[in-house]
Structures are given as C-alpha cells and as structure tokens.
N, C-alpha and C positions, 0 to 999 in steps of 0.2 A: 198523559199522552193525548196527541187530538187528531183527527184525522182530516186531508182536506178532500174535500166526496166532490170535488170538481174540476181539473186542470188541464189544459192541452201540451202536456208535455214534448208533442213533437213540432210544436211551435214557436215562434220570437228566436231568442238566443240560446234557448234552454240546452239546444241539441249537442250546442258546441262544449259546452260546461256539464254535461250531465253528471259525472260525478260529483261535483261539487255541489248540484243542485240538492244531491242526494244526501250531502254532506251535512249541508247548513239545514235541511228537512228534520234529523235527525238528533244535530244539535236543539235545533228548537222545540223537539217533544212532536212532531210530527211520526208516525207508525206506520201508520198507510196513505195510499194517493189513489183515486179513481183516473185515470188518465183516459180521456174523451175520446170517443172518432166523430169526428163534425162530418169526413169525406169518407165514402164506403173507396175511392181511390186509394185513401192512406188506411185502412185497416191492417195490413199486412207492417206497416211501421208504428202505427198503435200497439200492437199484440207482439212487436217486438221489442218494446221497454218493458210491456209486462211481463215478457218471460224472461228479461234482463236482470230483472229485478225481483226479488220475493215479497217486497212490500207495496211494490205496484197492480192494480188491477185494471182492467180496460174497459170499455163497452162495444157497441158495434151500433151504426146508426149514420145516419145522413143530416145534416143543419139543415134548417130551411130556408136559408140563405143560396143553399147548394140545388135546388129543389128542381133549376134548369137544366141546371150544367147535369143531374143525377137524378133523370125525373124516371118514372114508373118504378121507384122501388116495392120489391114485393118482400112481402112476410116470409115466404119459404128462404129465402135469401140469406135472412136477418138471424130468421130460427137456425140455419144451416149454419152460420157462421159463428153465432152464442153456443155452440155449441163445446168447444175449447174452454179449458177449466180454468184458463184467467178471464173471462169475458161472463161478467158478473151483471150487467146492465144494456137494456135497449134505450139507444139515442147517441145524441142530444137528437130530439126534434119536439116540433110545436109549428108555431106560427109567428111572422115578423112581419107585421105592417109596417114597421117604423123605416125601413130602408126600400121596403118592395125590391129587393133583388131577385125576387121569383114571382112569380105570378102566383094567385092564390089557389087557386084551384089546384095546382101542382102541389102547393105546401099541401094541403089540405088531405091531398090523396097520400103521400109521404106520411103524412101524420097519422091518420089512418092503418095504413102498412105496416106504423111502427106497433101502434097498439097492437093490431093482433097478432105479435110478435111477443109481446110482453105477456099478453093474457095467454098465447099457447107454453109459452117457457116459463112462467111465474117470475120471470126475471122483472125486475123494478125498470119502470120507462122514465129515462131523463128527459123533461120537460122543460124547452124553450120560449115562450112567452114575451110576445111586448109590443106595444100600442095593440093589440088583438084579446083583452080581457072577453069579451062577450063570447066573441068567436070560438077560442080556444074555450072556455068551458062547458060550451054547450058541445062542443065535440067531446070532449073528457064525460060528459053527462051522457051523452047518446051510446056511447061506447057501453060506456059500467053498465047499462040497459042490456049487453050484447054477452056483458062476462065478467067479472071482476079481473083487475088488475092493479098491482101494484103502481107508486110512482111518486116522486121526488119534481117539483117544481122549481128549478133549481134559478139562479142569483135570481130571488123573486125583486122585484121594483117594484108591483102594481097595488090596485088599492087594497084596503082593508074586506070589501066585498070581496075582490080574489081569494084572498087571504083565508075567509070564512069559507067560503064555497069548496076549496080544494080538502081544507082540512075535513067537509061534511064528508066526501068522495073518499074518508080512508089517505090521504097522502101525507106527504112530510113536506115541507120548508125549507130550501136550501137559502143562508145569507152570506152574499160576499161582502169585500171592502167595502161596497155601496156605502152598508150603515154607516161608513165611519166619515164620510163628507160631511163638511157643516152644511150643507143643502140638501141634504137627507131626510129632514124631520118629521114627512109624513110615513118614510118605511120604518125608521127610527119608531115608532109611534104602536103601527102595526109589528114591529121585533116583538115588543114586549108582549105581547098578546099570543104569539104563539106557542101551545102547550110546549112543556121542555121538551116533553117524549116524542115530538111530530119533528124536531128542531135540528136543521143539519146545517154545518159552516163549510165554506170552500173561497180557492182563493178566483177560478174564471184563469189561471195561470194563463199566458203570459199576460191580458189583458186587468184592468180594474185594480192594482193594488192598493191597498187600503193605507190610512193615514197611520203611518206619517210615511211611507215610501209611495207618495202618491206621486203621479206620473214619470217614476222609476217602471221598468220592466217588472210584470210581477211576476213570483215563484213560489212553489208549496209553502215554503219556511213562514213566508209570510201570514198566514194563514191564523197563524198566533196573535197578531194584532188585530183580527176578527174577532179573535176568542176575547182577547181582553177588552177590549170594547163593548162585545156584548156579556159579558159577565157583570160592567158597571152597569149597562145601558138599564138591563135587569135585576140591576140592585141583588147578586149573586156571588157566592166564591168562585175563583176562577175555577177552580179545581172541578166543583159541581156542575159546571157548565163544560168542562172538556168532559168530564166522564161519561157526561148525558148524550152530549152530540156525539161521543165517537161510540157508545152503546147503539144509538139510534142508528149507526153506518151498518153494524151490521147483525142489527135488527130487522132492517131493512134490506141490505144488500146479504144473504142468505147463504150464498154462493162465495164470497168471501172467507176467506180462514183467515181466525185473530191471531195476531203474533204472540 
C-alpha cells in the first residue's frame, strides 16, 4: 500500500468523478490521501471530503500565491480550525518567487502564521517552496530558534543544498511526478540521497502527473508511478519503497489513523 501525502482533491475535475477517483486510488494500492486547503475560503469543502471519506485527511492553511487575496492570516485561526479530528497538517504554505502573485512580505507574514500554528499543535507544517531557496530557510532556521516544529517540504524541485539543510531542521522530503520527466536529472540526483525514513511521495493532484500520464489531469491513483520510478531510480524493491514512504506518512503525520 502507498500513500499519496499531497493532493488538491477539490480541484480540476476530480469533483465531478469523486468516486471513481476513489475507485481507481484503491485499485492502485493507494490507503490514504492528505487532501490540501491552499484557500482558508475553501476549508469548509476540504474537511468535507475528509469527513466523506475515512481514508481522506485534510489540512488547514493558505498558498502563498493566495497571500493577497487572504492576507493577515493568524495562528489562533489556524490552531482553531486543526482542531477537527480529520485535520492532521498546517499549510500548504512557504514562499513563491517564481510567479510573484503576492507580494513578499505578505507571503512571509502568512508563512510565519503558519509556523506558529504548527509548533503550538505539533501538527506537521506543509511547506511550499520555489525560486525562494535562501529565503524560505532562513525563515524555517529563525523559527526552529523560536520552538521546534514539525514539517514536510513537499513536491521539492530545488537544489541539493535545500535538500541537505531541511533534512539538518528534522523534516522529510515530499516527491512528485517531477522525478519522472526526462528533464529532471538534477532532482533525479538529489532523490537518491534522501534518507528512506525522511522520504515521502505524493501526486500535487490535479496538477504535475507523472510519466507516462503526463499532461493528462493528475489523480491520487497516479501516485503509483512515483513509487515505481523512484524504487528503480533507487535501485530498490518496490515494495520497500511503498512501505517506507507510507511508514514515514504517518510517522510523521501523527494525528492520522492507519487503516
């Protein structure tokens, strides 16, 4: 069985097929699904698949892409609402140079927010990242200064320096379809270097499906083609590579019941 520790299930076309989503998840050895809130707007339709579902979990959190549209989020807010016994993770958030669809400072204060959300609940913080390597660790480094917290860096891209530094901070590794593009070859690179036990797979649902349904819609099911991918990539049996990521789900996500 494997799990996929990242998807926006109330997103693309998922909504309209939800059963079947659930169906073909199933089939494919898929157990569990973390189902994201990117918008504190749509929480209340996040935490309604998860209580739809018994093998769904949620989180609670704002994107930093959102950071305008849902600026001053505060931690009482956050901590208020993880408080429901499907709501197992704080985020997605981080920081996003690569679009600028919010000003930084607003990411920043967001980001922020989330931590001390994370460190007062012990809940695992889903971390968003990209074009902002420096930035975001030296936030993740000033914080842990403040309290220890959990956290999950999740479809990581960046470099092998990221990669080293999160894993010093106590976190885990989430990899999507990324690896599986033939234009991959420097995360390709850095996969194999991450301990197994830090090691988590997810699909970014509907977004990034992995080869060979690549620029199809992606879905949890998919998720399985991560796995096998990184099993060769790692010169590993498939088997030991599901049992280790979906150990490390929840290992890591605490608040989770295994089926």
């Amino acid at each position: 069985m494997i799990v996929d520790s990242h998807c926006h299930l109330n997103y693309g076309t998922m909504m309209e097929d939800m059963d079947g989503v659930m169906a073909r998840a199933e089939e494919a050895g898929v157990e569990t699904m973390l189902a994201i809130n990117a918008r504190l707007s749509e929480y209340d339709d996040v935490l309604a698949l998860a209580e739809k579902f018994d093998n769904v979990f949620a989180t609670v959190g704002s994107h930093p892409h959102e950071a305008e549209k849902e600026p001053d989020v505060q931690a009482t807010e956050l901590i208020e609402k993880a408080q429901h016994k499907k709501i197992i993770g704080i985020g997605e958030s981080g920081l996003d140079f690569y679009y600028e669809y919010a000003p930084r400072d607003l990411q920043e204060a967001n980001f922020r927010a989330h931590i001390e959300a994370s460190r007062q609940t012990g809940l695992p913080l889903i971390v968003h990242a990209r074009d902002a390597d420096d930035e975001c660790i030296a936030i993740l480094r000033d914080e842990m200064e403040k309290g220890v917290y959990p956290a999950v860096i999740h479809c990581f891209t960046a470099t092998r320096a990221f990669a080293e530094a999160s894993l010093e901070l106590g976190f885990y590794i989430s990899i999507s379809g990324i690896v599986t593009f033939n234009s991959a070859k420097e995360l390709q690179e850095t996969a194999k270097i991450i301990p197994l036990d830090r090691l988590l797979i997810e699909t970014d649902a509907p977004y990034l499906s992995p080869v060979p349904k690549r620029g199809k819609p992606n879905e949890p099911s998919y998720v399985k083609y991560t796995a096998e991918f990184m099993s060769k990539l790692r010169e590993i049996p498939y088997e030991k590579l599901a049992k280790a990521t979906t150990d490390n789900f929840y290992n890591l996500f605490t608040k989770a019941t295994r089926p």
